[in-house]
C-alpha positions in Angstrom: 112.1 274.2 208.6 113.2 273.4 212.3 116.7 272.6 213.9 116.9 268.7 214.8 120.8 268.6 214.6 122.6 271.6 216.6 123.0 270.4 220.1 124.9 271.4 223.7 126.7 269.1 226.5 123.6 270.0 228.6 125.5 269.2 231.7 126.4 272.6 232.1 122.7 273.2 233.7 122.9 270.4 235.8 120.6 268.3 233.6 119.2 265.3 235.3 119.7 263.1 231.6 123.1 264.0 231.4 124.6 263.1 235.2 125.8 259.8 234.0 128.4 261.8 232.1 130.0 262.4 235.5 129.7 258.8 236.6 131.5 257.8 233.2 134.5 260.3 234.2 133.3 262.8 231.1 132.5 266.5 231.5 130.5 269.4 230.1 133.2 269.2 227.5 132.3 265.6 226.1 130.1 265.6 223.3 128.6 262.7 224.2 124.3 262.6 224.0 123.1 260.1 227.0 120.3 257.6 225.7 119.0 257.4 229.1 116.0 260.1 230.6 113.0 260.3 228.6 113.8 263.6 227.1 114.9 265.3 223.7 118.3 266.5 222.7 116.6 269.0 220.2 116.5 273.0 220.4 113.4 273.9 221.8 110.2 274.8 219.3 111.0 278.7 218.5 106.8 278.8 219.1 107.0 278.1 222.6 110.4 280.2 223.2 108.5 283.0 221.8 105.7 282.9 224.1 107.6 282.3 227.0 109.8 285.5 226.4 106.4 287.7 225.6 104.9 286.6 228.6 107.9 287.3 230.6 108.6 290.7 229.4 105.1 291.5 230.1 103.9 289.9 233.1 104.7 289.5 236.7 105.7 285.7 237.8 104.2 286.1 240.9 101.4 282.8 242.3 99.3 282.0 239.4 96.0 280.5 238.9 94.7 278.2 235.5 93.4 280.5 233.0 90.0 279.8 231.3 91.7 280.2 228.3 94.5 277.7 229.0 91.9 275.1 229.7 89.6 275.7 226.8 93.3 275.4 224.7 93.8 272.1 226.1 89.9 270.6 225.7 90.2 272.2 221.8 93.4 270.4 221.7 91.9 266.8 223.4 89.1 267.2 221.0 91.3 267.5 217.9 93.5 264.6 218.9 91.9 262.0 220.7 88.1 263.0 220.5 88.0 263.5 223.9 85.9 266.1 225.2 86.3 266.6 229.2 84.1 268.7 231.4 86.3 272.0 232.1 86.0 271.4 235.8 87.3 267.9 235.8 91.0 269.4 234.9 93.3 269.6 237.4 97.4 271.3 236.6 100.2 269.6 238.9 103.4 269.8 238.4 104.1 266.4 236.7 102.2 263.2 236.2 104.5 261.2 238.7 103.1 263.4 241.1 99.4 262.7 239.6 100.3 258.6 240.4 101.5 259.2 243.8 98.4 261.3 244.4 96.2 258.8 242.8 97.7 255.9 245.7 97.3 257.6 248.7 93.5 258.6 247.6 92.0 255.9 246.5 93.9 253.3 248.6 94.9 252.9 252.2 98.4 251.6 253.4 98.4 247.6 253.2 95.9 247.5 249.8 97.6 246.4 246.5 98.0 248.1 243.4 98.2 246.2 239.9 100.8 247.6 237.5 101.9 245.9 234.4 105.6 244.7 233.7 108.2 246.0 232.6 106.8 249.8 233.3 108.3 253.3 233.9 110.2 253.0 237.8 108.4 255.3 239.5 104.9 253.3 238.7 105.8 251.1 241.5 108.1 253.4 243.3 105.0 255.5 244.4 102.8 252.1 245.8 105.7 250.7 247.7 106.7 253.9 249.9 103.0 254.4 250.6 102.6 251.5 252.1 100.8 249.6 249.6 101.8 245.9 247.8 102.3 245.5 244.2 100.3 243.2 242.1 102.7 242.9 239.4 100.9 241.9 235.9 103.3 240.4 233.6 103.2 241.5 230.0 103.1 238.8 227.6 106.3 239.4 225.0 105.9 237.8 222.0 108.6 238.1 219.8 109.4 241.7 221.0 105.7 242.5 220.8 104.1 243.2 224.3 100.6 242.2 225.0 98.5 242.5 228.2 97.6 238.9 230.3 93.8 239.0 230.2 93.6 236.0 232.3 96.3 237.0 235.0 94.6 240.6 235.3 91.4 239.2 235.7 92.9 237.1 238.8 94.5 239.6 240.6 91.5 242.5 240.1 89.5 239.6 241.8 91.4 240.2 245.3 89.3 242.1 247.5 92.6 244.1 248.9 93.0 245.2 245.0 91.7 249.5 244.7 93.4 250.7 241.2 95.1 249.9 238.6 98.1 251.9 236.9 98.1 251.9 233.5 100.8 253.2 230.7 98.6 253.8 227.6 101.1 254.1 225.6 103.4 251.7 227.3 106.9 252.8 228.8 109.3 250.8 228.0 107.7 248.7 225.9 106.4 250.8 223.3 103.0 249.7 222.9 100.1 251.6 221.7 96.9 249.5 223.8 93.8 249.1 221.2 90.7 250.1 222.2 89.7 246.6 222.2 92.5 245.7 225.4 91.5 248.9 226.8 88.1 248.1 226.8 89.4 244.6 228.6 90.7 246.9 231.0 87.7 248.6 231.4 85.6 245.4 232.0 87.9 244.1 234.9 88.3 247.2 236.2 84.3 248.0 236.5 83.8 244.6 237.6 85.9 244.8 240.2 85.0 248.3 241.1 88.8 249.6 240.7 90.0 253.0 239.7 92.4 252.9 236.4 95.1 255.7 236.8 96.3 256.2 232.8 99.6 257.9 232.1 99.1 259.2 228.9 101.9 261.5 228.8 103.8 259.8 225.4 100.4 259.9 223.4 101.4 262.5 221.0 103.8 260.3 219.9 102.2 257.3 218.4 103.3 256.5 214.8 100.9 256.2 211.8 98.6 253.7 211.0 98.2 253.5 214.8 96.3 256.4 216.2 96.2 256.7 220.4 93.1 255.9 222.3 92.3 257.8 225.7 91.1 255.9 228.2 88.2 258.6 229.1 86.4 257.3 225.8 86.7 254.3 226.8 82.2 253.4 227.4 81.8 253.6 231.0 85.1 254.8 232.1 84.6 258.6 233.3 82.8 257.1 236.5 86.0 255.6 237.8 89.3 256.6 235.6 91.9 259.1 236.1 93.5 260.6 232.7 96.7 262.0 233.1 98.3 264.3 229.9 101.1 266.5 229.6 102.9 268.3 226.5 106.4 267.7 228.8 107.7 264.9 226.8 106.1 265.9 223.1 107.7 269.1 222.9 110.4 268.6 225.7 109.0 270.9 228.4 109.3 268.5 231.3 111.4 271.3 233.3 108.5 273.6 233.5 106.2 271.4 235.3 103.0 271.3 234.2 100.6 268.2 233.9 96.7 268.2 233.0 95.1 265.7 235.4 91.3 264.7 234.2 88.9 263.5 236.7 84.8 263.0 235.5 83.7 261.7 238.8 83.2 264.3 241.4 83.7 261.8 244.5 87.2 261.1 242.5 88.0 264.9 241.6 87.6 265.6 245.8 89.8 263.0 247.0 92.4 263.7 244.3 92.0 267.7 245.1 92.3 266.9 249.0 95.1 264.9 249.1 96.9 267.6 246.9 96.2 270.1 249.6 97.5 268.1 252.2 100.5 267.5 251.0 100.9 270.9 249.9 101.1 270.2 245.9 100.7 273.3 244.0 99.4 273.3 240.8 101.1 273.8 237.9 103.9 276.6 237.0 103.0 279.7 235.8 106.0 279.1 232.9 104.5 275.4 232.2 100.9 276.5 231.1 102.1 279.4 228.9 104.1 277.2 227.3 101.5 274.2 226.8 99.3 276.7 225.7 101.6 277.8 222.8 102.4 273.8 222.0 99.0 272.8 221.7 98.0 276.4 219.6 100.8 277.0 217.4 104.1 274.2 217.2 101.6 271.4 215.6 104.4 271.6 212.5 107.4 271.3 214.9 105.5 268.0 216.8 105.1 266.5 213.0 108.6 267.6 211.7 110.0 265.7 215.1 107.9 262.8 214.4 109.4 262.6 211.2 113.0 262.7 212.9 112.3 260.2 215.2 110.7 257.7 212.9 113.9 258.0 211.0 116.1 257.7 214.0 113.8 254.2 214.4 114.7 253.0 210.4 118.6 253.5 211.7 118.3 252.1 214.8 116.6 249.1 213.5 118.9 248.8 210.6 121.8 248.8 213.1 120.3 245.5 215.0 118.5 243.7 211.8 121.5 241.3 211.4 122.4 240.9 215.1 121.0 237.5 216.2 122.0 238.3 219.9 119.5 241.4 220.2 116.1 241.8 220.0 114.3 245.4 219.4 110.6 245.6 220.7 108.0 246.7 218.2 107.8 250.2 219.2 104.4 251.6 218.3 105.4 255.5 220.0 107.4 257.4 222.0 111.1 257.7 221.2 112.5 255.4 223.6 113.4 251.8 222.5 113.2 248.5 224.4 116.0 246.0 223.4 116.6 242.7 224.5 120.1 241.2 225.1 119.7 238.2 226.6 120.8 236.1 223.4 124.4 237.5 224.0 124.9 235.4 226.7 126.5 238.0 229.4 125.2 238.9 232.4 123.9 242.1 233.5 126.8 243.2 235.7 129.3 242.7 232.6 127.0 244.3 230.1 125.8 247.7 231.4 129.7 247.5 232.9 131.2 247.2 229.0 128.4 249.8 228.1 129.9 252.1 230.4 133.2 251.7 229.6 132.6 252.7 225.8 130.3 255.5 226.8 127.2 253.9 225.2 124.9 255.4 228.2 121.3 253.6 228.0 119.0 253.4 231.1 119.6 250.0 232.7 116.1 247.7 231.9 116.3 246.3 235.2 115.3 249.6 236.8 111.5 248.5 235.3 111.0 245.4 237.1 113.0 241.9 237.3 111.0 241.3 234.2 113.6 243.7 232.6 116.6 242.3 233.9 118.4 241.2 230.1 117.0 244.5 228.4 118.2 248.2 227.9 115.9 251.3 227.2 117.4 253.5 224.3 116.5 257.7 224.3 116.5 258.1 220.3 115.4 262.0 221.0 118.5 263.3 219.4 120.2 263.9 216.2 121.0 261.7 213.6 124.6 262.0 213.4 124.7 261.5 217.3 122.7 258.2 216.9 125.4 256.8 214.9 128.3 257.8 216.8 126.4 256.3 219.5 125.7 253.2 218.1 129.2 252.9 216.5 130.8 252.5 220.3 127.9 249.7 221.1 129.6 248.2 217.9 133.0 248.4 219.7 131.3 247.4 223.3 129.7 244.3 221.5 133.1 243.5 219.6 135.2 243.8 223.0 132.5 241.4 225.0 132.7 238.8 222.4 136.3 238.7 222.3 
């Protein structure tokens, strides 16, 4: 029913994804899809185009305040999903959920306090604590086997530190893939209420968590709305990230202040105009595009897995959502320099794992948000990368 093979050189706008195109002395004439920035290389959901050309042939895009509507779209759509059911006045729109984090530090911590965050993990999880000021307590993910679990025993250690205020979780986990149980979140929890910490829980690659597994929010976690911060978007689901527009869910009103005031003092607006309306039309009417994509991306999955099923050198993690894979190279017996230097060379443009921590030094992240055919091309130059490095 939907498109999920035409595609553009999106270089021509200037996209962030497609800049290492440049670096790899290609054009906007290459037709070459980077595997590196978290977003899709498919047409946009003719649902949401729709609503974004009625609203702008009708309305003036002038400053813009959150709708009623727009947040009783979202609870309906929190309720349907995850069984959450937030209070309406514990939503707050920024523009993106990086911004949310960054926010989160600076409120509920004070420069010189630590911040746990759990390794390998998105960059900017521990870009935003380190230039604020505040030390990293760096919890090490457990990988078995490609299979990423959280250390129970190493958490409860460092929530012990009195200097400890909050804890940033990725539920589900970028780059690893995971999709946390509610048993570890509830592990979480325990720690976390112990302790007396806030959990900040990007949630923003929920929607895309593959069946049996179903996603778990962390506000239904028991005893969590006192002191969690629940941060949702439809950005990366339906690839809206340009439009800036994250749902920020705050239950406890001494939480919901801080969060509010810090915004204001740092002049963050809340979220564009362009963003909600098209949020609004995700969540209400392009439920068939999200499962048709799933579908795509699943497949994309079966052919990347195929690809590596016979390559003793490389191990894939067990990805459990999102369309971003985690693959271990460490087996080949190269070092990092010469790898991602042969990767450029035959244009297979991944995002480099060490950019998630030392703990991600021997890894790569693959985007598979794009079509099939340009999967395989893809991986048919990694075939001629991996042929040239072991000769």
């Amino acid at each position: 029913m939907y498109d999920f093979n035409s595609t553009y050189n999106r270089l021509v706008e200037e996209a962030s994804k497609y800049q290492c195109l440049k670096k790899s002395g290609l054009d906007k004439n290459s037709d070459i899809i980077p595997m590196t920035t978290a977003d899709m290389d498919f047409p946009l959901a003719p649902e949401i185009r729709e609503a974004i050309k009625d609203y702008v042939s009708t309305h003036v895009l002038g400053y813009s305040r959150v709708t009623e509507e727009y947040i009783d779209t979202c609870i309906d759509y929190y309720e349907k999903q995850y069984n959450y059911s937030p209070k309406k006045d514990s939503i707050v729109t920024v523009p993106g959920i990086v911004t949310a984090l960054s926010t989160s530090v600076a409120a509920y911590s004070e420069p010189g306090d630590k911040v746990i965050i759990f390794t390998p993990v998105y960059p900017p999880f521990s870009e935003v604590v380190k230039m604020q000021g505040r030390e990293i307590c760096e919890c090490k993910l457990i990988d078995s086997d490609g299979y990423y679990t959280i250390d129970f025993e190493n958490l409860e250690k460092l929530a012990s530190d009195p200097k400890v205020k909050l804890i940033l979780l990725c539920n589900p986990h970028n780059p690893g893939g995971r999709v946390w149980t509610r048993e570890e979140l509830e592990n979480v929890e325990r720690i976390a209420r112990k302790n007396n910490l806030v959990v900040v829980s990007d949630e923003i690659h929920s929607d895309i968590v593959f069946e049996p597994l179903k996603h778990t929010c962390y506000g239904t976690i028991d005893g969590s709305k006192d002191h969690c911060v629940v941060c949702h978007a439809a950005s990366k689901t339906y690839n809206i990230a340009g439009l800036q527009c994250s749902n920020i869910i705050i239950e406890n009103k001494e939480l919901y202040d801080k969060f509010v005031n810090v915004n204001l003092s740092r002049g963050i607006e809340r979220a564009n105009v362009l963003g909600m309306v098209a949020t609004k039309a995700a969540y209400e009417k392009a439920g068939e595009w999200k499962k048709e994509m799933k579908n795509v991306i699943a497949e994309n999955f079966e052919v990347l897995h195929k690809f590596f099923e016979n390559k003793k050198e490389f191990k894939l993690a067990k990805t459990e959502a999102s369309f971003l894979a985690w693959l271990n190279y460490k087996n080949l017996n190269v070092s990092h320099d010469k790898f991602m230097e042969a990767l450029n060379e035959f244009h297979f443009l991944a995002a480099d794992g060490l950019d998630y921590g030392q703990a991600g030094e021997y890894y790569i992240r693959i985007n598979v948000g794009l079509p099939k055919a340009k999967l395989i091309e893809n991986l048919e130059r990694f075939e001629k990368c991996i042929q040239s490095i072991k000769n």
